[in-house]
N, C-alpha and C positions, 0 to 999 in steps of 0.2 A: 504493500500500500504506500509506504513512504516512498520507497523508489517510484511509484508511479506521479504522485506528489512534485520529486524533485525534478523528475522528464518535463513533462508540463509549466514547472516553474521558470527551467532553462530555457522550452521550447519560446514564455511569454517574454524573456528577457532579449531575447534574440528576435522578437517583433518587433518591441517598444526600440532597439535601438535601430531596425531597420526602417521604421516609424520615421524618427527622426532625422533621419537620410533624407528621406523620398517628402518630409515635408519642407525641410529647406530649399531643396531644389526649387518646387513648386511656389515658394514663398518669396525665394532672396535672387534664387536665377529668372526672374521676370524684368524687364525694359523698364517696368515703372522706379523711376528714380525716389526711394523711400526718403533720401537724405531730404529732399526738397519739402515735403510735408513736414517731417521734425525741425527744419530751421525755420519755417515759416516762409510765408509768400513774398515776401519785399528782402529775399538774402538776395546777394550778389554769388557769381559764381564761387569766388574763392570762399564766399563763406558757406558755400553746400561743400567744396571740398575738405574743407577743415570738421564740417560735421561728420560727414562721411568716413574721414578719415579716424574721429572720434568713437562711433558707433561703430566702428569695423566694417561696413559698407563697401568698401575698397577690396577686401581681401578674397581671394576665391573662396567661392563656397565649401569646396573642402574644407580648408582651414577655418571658416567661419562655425561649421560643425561640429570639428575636433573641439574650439573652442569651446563649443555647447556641451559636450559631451563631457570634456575635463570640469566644464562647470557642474552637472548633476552630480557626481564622484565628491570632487573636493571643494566645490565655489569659485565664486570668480570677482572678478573689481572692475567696475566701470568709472571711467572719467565724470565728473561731476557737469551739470550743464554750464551755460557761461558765465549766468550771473552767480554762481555758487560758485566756479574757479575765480572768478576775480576779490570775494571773499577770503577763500581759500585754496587757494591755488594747489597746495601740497594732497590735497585730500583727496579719496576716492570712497566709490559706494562699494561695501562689500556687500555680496550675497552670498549666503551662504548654503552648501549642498543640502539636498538637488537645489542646484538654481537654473531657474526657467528664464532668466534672461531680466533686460532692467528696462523699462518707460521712462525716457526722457520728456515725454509730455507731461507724465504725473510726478515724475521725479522721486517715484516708487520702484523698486524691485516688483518683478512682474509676482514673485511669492508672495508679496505684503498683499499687492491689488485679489491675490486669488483668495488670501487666506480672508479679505474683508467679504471677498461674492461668496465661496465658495460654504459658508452655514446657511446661507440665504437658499440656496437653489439644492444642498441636502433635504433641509428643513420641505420646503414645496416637492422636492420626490418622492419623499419617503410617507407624505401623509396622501401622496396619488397615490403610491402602489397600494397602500394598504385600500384607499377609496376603494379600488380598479381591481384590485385581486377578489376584495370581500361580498363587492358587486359582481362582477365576471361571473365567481363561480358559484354564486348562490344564484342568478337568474339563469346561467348555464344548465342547472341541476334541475330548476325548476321546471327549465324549456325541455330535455331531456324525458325528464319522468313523465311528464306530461305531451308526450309527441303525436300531433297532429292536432292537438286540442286546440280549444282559441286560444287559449294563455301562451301555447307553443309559436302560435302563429303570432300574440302580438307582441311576444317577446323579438323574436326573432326581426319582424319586422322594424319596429321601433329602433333596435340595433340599426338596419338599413340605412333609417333618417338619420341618426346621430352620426354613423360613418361619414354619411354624405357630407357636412357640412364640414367648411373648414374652420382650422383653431382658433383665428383671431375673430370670424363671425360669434362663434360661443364664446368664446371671450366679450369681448363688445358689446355683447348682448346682458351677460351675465351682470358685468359693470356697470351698464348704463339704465338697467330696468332693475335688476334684483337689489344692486346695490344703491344705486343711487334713485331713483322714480321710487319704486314701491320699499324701499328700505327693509326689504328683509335680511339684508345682513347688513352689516357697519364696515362702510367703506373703507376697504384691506390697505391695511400699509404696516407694511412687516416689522414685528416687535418681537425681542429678543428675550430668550426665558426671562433672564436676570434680571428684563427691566418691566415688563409685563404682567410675569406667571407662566402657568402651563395655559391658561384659559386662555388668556387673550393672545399669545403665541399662537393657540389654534386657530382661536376664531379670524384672525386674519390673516391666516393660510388658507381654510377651510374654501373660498371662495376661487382663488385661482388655482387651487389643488382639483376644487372639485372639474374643474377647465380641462384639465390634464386628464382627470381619471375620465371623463368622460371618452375621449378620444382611444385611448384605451379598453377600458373595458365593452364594447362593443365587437372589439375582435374575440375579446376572451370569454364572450358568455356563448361567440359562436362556435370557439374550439372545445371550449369546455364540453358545450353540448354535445359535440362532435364524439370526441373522445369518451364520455358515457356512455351514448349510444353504442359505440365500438364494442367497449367494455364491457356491458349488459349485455350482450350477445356472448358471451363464453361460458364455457362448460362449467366454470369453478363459480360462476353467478346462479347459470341453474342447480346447483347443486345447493348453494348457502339459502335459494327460496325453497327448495323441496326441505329443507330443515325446518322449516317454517318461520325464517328471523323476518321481520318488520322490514319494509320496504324501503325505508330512510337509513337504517344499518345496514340494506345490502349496499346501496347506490355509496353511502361515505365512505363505509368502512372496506369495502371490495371494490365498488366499478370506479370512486375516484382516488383512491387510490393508486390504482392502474397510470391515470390518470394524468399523476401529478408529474411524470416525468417529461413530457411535453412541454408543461405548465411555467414549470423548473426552469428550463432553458427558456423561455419567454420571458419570464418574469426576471429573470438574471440579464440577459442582454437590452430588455427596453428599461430596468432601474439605471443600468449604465449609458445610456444614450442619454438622457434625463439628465445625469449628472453633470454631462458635460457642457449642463445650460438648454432651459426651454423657451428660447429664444425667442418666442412670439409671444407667449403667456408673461413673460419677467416684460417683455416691453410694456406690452398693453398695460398693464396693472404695474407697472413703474416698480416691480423690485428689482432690489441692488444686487443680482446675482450674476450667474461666468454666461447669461445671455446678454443682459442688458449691458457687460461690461465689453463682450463678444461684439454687441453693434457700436458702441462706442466707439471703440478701436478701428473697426473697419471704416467708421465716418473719419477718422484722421490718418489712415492707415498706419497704425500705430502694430509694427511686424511684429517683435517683441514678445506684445499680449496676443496677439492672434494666433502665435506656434504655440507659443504655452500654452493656450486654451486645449487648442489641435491637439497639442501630445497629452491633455491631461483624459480629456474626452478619449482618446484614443486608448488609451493607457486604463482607462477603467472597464475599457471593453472588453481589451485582454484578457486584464483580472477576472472581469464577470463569466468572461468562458472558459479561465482556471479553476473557476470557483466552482459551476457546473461540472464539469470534466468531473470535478472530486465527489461531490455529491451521484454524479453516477455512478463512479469507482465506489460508491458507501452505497447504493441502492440494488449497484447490481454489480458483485465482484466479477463479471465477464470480460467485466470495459477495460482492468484494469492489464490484461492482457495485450489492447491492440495499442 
């Protein structure tokens, strides 16, 4: 089991830096000159060269990567911007490992910028998955046990409509009538345990959570369904009703069961795409997480924050199909073989 653990471990460490490669290319080997956005619009040539030459801009992108690379291991020191070298001239910003690079627009290491989004945009995934898992597979189960009925049909259905629409319509909607016109909830703006509570930390999550979960859970009451169905067809189901157990202990306790391994792998790779910022949901409802900080950056093309995001997003994804991998290696000791 651990040997299978530590394949997997290696296999995700040798992505994340392949990751890294193939994002700089895509990033830094582009015609658009970055230096010119960071010096601002009225530099003079020599003053984008001297920025340029500040930022590393100048150097090939191999080297520019190696750079990156020595910085995640042990960290690295950036030049201060101008009006802070004329200050202090001697001094540089350390960052310290991993360091994901530094924002000369904020005049923050891009870790500091992440570490401020990156509880905001946990905090909003983690109360979708549980929305979108707890919805999913209780209206899944329902649609299921009940197939062909109307409740089958307007579960199923209803799912349709919600698919269909796109995230910022629900959103939009949600903010502009639920929250604000008919006030059923109190218009969201993200507050911190320690300054709030647990209560009001939810209750103003709860509304662009429920944004998310919705988008979601409509795939997941249709696999869920799916996958019951499947499952209720096996010899080891008619066998646990010819015993005579209760309809609701066959379907949990056997047909989902079966089930969850599908579930697993869904629920582990879309909590990780999530994390790496829900970029239309964090706009519309203005919180401060790695989406809203994601369009930021890309309004002033600020490179820096947009790889870091890249590699953190990317990097979680990894992990999430490490994390799966092991949980099938613990559901089903077959896996741990290939």
């Amino acid at each position: 089991m651990w040997a299978y653990v530590v394949r997997r471990c290696l296999v995700g460490i040798v992505l994340i830096l392949a990751m890294t490669l193939v994002t700089f290319v895509l990033f830094f080997a582009t015609p658009i000159d970055a230096a010119r956005y960071a010096c601002g619009r009225n530099c003079s040539e020599e003053q984008r060269a001297i920025t340029r030459a500040a930022l590393g801009y100048d150097k090939p992108v191999a080297e520019q990567w190696t750079g990156f690379i020595q910085g995640l291991f042990v960290g690295r020191e950036f030049p201060l911007d101008e009006a802070q070298r004329e200050a202090a001239p001697d001094q540089v910003t350390h960052c310290g490992a991993p360091c994901l690079g530094f924002s000369h627009f904020n005049a923050k290491t891009v870790n500091e910028l992440v570490a401020e989004a990156l509880p905001v945009t946990i905090s909003l995934s983690v109360v979708a998955l549980v929305l979108w898992l707890i919805g999913g597979v209780l209206f899944g189960i329902l649609a299921a046990i009940n197939q062909g009925s109307f409740l089958d049909r307007g579960i199923v259905g209803a799912t349709l409509v919600i698919y269909a629409f796109p995230s910022f319509a629900i959103a939009v909607f949600l903010l502009n009538y639920v929250a604000i016109k008919w006030g059923v909830f109190p218009y969201p703006k993200y507050t911190e345990i320690a300054d709030g509570g647990v209560f009001e930390w939810f209750g103003n999550l709860l509304l662009p959570a429920f944004t998310l979960a919705l988008l979601f859970l409509a795939g997941y009451v249709r696999m869920t369904r799916a996958f019951v169905l499947e499952s209720l067809t096996e010899d080891y189901i008619r066998t646990a009703n010819a015993k005579g157990l209760s309809e609701w202990r066959v379907v949990v306790k056997h047909a989902l069961r079966a089930a969850l391994t599908p579930l697993v792998t869904m629920a582990g790779l879309d909590f990780a795409t999530l994390l790496g910022g829900a970029i239309i949901t964090e706009r519309v409802f203005n919180y401060p997480g790695l989406g809203l900080l994601t369009i930021q950056a890309n309004a002033s093309l600020d490179l820096p924050i947009l790889v870091g995001v890249v590699l953190l997003a990317g990097s979680f994804v990894i992990f999430a199909n490490i994390v799966v991998d092991v949980l099938y290696a613990v559901i089903d000791p077959r896996v741990r073989v290939a």
